[in-house]
Structures are given as C-alpha cells and as structure tokens.
C-alpha positions as CSV (number, residue, x, y, z in Angstrom):
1,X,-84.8,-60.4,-12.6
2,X,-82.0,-61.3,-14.3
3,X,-80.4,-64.2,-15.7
4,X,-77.2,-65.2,-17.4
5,X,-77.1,-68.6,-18.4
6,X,-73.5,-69.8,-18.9
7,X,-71.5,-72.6,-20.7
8,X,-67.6,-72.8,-20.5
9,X,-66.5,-74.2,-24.2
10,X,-63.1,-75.1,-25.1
11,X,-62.3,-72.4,-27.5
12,X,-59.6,-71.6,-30.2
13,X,-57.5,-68.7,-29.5
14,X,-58.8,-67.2,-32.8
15,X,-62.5,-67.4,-32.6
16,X,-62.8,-64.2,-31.3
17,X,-66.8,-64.3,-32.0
18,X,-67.5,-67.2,-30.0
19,X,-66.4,-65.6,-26.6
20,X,-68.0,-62.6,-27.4
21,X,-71.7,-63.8,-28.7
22,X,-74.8,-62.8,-26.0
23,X,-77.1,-65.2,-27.8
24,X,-79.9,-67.6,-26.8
25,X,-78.9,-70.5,-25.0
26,X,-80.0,-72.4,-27.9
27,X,-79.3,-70.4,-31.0
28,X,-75.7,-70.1,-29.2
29,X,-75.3,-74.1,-28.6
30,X,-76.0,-74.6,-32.3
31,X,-73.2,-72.1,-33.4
32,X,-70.9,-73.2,-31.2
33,X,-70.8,-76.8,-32.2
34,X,-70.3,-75.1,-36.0
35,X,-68.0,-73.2,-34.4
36,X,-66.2,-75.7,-33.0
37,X,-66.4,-78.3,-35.4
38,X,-64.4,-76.0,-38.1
39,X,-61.4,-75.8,-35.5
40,X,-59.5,-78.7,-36.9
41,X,-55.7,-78.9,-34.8
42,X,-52.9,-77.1,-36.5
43,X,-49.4,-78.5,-36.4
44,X,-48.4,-74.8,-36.5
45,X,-50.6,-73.3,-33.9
46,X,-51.9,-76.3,-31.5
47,X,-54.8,-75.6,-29.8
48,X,-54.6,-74.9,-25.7
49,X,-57.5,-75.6,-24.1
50,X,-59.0,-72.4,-22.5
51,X,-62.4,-71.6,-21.2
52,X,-64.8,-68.9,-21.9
53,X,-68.3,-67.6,-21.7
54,X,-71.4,-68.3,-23.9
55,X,-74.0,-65.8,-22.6
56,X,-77.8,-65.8,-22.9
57,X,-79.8,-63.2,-20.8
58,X,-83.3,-62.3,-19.9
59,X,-84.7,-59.8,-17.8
60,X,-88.5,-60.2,-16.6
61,X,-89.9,-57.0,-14.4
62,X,-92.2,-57.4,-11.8
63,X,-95.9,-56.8,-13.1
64,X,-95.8,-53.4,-11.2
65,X,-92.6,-52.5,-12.9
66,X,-92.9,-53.6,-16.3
67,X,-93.7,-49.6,-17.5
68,X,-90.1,-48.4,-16.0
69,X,-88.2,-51.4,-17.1
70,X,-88.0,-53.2,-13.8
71,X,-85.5,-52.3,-11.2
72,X,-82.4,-54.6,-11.9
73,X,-79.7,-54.5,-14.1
74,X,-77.3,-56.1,-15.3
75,X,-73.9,-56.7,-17.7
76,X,-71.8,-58.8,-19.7
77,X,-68.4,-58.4,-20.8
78,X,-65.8,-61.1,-23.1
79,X,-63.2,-59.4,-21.1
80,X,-60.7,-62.4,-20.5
81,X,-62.4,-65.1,-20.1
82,X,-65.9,-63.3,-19.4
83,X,-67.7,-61.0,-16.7
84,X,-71.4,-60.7,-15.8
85,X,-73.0,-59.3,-13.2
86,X,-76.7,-58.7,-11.6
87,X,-77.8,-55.8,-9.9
88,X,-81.2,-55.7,-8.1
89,X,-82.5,-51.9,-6.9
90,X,-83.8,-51.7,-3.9
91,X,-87.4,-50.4,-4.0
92,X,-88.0,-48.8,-0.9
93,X,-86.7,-45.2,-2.4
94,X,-89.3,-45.2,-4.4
95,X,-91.1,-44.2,-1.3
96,X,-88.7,-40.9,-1.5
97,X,-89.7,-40.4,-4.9
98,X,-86.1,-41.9,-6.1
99,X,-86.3,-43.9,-8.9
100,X,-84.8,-47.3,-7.8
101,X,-83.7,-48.3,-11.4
102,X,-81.4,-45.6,-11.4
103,X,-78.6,-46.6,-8.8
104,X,-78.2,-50.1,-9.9
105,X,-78.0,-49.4,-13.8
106,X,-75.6,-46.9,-13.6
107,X,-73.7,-48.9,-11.0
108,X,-73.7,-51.6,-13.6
109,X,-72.5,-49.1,-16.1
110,X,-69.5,-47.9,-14.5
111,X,-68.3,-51.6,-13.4
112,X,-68.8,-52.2,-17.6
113,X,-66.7,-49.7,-18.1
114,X,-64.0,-50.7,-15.3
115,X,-63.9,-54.8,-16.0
116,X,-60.5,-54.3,-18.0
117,X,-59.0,-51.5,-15.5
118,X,-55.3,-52.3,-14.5
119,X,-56.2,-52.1,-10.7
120,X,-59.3,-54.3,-11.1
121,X,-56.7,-57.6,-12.3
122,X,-59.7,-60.1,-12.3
123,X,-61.1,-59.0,-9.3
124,X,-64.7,-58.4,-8.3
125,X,-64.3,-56.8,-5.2
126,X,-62.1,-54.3,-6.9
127,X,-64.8,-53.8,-9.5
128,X,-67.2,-53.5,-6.8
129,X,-65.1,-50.7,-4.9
130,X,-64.3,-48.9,-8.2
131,X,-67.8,-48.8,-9.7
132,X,-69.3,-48.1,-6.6
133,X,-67.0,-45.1,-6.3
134,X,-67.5,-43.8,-9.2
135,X,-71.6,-44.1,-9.2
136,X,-73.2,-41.2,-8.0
137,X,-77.0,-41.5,-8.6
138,X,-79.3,-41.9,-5.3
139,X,-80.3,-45.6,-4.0
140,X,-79.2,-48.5,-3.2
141,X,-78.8,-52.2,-4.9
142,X,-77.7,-55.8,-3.7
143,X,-75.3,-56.8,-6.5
144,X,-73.3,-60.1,-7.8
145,X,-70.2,-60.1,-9.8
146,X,-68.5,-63.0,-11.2
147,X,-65.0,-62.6,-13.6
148,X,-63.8,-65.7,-15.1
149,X,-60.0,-66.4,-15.7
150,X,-59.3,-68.3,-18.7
151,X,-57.7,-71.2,-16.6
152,X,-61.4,-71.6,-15.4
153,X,-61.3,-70.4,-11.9
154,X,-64.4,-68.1,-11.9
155,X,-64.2,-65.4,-9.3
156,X,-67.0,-63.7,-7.2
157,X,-67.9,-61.3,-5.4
158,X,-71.8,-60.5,-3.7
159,X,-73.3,-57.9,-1.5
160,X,-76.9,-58.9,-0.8
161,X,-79.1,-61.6,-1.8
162,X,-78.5,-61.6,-5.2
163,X,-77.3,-65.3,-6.3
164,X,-75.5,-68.1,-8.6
165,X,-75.6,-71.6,-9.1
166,X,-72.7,-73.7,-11.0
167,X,-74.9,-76.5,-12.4
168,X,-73.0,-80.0,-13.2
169,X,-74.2,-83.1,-14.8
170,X,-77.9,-82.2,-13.2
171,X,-76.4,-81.2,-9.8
172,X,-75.7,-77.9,-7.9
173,X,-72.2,-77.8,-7.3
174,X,-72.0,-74.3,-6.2
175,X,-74.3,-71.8,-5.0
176,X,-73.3,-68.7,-3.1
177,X,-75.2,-67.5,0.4
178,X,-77.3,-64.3,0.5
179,X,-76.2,-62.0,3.1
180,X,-79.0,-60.1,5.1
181,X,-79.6,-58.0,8.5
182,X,-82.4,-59.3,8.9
183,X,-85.4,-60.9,7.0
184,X,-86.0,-58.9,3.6
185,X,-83.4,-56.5,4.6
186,X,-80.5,-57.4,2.8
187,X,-77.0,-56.2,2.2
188,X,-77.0,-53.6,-0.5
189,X,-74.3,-50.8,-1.7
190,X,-75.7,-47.3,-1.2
191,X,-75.7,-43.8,-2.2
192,X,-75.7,-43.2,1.6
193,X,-72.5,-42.9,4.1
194,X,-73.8,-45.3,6.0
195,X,-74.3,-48.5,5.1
196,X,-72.4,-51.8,3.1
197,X,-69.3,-51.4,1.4
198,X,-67.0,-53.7,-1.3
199,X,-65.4,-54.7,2.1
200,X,-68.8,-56.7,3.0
201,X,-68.9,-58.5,0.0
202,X,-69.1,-62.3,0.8
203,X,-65.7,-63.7,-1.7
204,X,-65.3,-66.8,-3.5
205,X,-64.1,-69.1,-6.0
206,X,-65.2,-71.8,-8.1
207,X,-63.1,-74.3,-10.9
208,X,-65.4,-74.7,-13.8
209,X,-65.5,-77.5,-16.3
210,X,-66.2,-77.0,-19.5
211,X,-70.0,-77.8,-19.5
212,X,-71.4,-76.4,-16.8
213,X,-74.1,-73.7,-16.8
214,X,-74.0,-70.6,-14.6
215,X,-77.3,-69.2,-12.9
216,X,-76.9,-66.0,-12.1
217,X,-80.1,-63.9,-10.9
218,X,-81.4,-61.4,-8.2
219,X,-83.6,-62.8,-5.7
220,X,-86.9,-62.5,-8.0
221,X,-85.5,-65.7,-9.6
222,X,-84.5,-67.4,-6.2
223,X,-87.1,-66.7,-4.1
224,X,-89.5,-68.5,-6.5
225,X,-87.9,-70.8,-8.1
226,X,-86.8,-73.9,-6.3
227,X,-83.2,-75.1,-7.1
228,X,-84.4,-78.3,-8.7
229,X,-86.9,-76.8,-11.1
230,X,-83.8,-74.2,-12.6
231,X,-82.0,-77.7,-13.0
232,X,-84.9,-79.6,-14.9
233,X,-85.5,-76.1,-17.0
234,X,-81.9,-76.5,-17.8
235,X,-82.5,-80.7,-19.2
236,X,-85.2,-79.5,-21.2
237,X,-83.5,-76.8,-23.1
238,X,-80.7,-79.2,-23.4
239,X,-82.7,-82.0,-24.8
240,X,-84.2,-79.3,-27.2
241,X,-80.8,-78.3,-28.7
242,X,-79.8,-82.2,-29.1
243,X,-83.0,-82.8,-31.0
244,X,-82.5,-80.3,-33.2
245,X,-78.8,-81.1,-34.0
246,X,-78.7,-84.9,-34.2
C-alpha cells in the first residue's frame, strides 16, 4: 500500500523548498517550523496566506509481493499547490502471466508527467483521462487522484476502492466512498475496451485548513486498519514531534 500523509502550512511565496520537500512526517514538521519561523512579514512583500503540501510516503508490499516491489504505485508532485495519487494493480493478471505492477506504475508515470498540462487545469478527472490514454502496458488498477489549489480547495477524483481521509482536530472530516460491482470487484481503469473509464470516477471536493493531515492509501491500508487507529497513529507522531521541539 501506499500512504501520503499530508499537512497544509501557510507558506511564503518564496520558500520554494518547503512545498516541494517528500520528507518524513517528522523530520518535515521540524523543518517547517525552522522554515517558518525565519519568514518574518515584509512591509515590501506582505505575506498571503496560501496553502501547500508537506509530503511523507511509505509503501509496504504484501509478504507475497515484497520480491517484485508490490503492486501499487504511486506519485507526488509540488505542482501548484500539490498532487498525489495512489494506484493499486489489480492481481488477477498475474493469473495471465501479466505482471500487475506494470499497468498501475506506468499509469502513475504518465499522470506525473501530465499534472501541469494546459488541458488538465487542476483537474483529476482530466489527469485520469489523459494518463489513462496515454498508458499502454497490459492490466488494470483502481486509482485515487487528489490536486490541491492553493486557495485550499483540494480536488479528487477515484476509480475503485482506493481511499482518503482529511483528518481534523482528531476527527474524520472527509473520507471518500469505494466504488465496486460487487464484493472484491472493484472499479478499476484497464488496458481492456471494456471496462471503467475517467467518466466513472466518483468526483469531489474538500476545503482544507491548514493543519489537517491527508490519508491517502489503496485498500491494503483500509481494509485493515480501522479509521480510529490511523487517527490515534496520527496523535502519537504528533506528540512525538512536540516533544522533541519544545
């Protein structure tokens, strides 16, 4: 699986490096309050209060998958105010002697290399349509893309049962629906004709406050972790950070 764990800072126009760090979400909370605290108000150039991305990541194969990698994939982009998306490959090809890993990271690839296109403009669905397009390795993924405007609105598009969570203040504000045929057959973009398209993608928005953290993951992370444990993980690593700075 894969997860991005996500904070929305207020950031100087001019800190380029602190939109565009993929650290740890601890390492990166003690750097951005240096960060931060170095960003005294200029009469000349007053700050405006934008959000952006903090990024940690972590990918943990299934024990049967560990020698090929695992079967997801994923990306991050500081493209305005951020991108990320999980893709999980669908592991029935194996079956055909496909390797499953192969649709989902290319797929990921090509929607790296498409977050800034002109016809995209912040959209996920776009993305989704264009890099779906343009991959052309056999298989088949559920996938989750989220682009975040820097007036905080964070956009997103899924296909499957790949999810996120917006966590405030200890509570789940937002969590998107997984979208299946029937039980363990979910929605998934394919190599084949038939099948899901970017016009089944379940659409929607979210205003984020600068604070929350973003779970995004495939449905290895969902399926066996309850909601509340991903919160109290979350306290923990916050109380660690606190510790260490005060």
């Amino acid at each position: 699986m894969a997860i991005s764990l996500i904070r929305t800072p207020i950031s100087h126009p001019l800190i380029h490096s602190l939109r565009s760090s993929t650290l740890s979400s601890i390492d990166e909370s003690l750097r951005r309050k240096r960060l931060l605290s170095s960003c005294a108000p200029s009469q000349l150039n007053p700050i405006r209060s934008e959000v952006s991305f903090c990024v940690g990541t972590h990918l943990i194969p299934h024990p049967n998958k560990v020698e090929r990698g695992g079967e997801d994939a994923f990306f991050v982009s500081n493209y305005n105010g951020g991108a990320i998306a999980v893709a999980d490959g669908v592991s029935g090809w194996a079956e055909q002697n496909v390797d499953p890993s192969l649709f989902p990271k290319e797929l990921m690839a090509n929607a790296s290399n498409l977050v800034g296109d002109e016809e995209v403009n912040n959209d996920p669905q776009i993305l989704l349509r264009k890099a779906h397009a343009a991959t052309s390795s056999i298989g088949s993924a559920t996938v989750i893309v989220a682009m975040l405007e820097r007036n905080g609105i964070l956009k997103i598009a899924s296909v499957g049962d790949c999810g996120l969570r917006v966590i405030r203040e200890g509570q789940i504000i937002f969590s998107t629906s997984p979208q299946e045929h029937y039980f363990d057959c979910p929605y998934q973009l394919s190599s084949e004709v038939v099948g899901q398209t970017y016009l089944d993608a379940m659409v929607s928005s979210v205003e984020l406050m600068e604070g929350d953290t973003i779970v995004m993951g495939s449905d290895g992370l969902f399926d066996n972790i309850f909601d509340q444990e991903i919160i109290s993980t979350i306290a923990r690593c916050r109380d660690v950070v606190e510790a260490g700075i005060s």
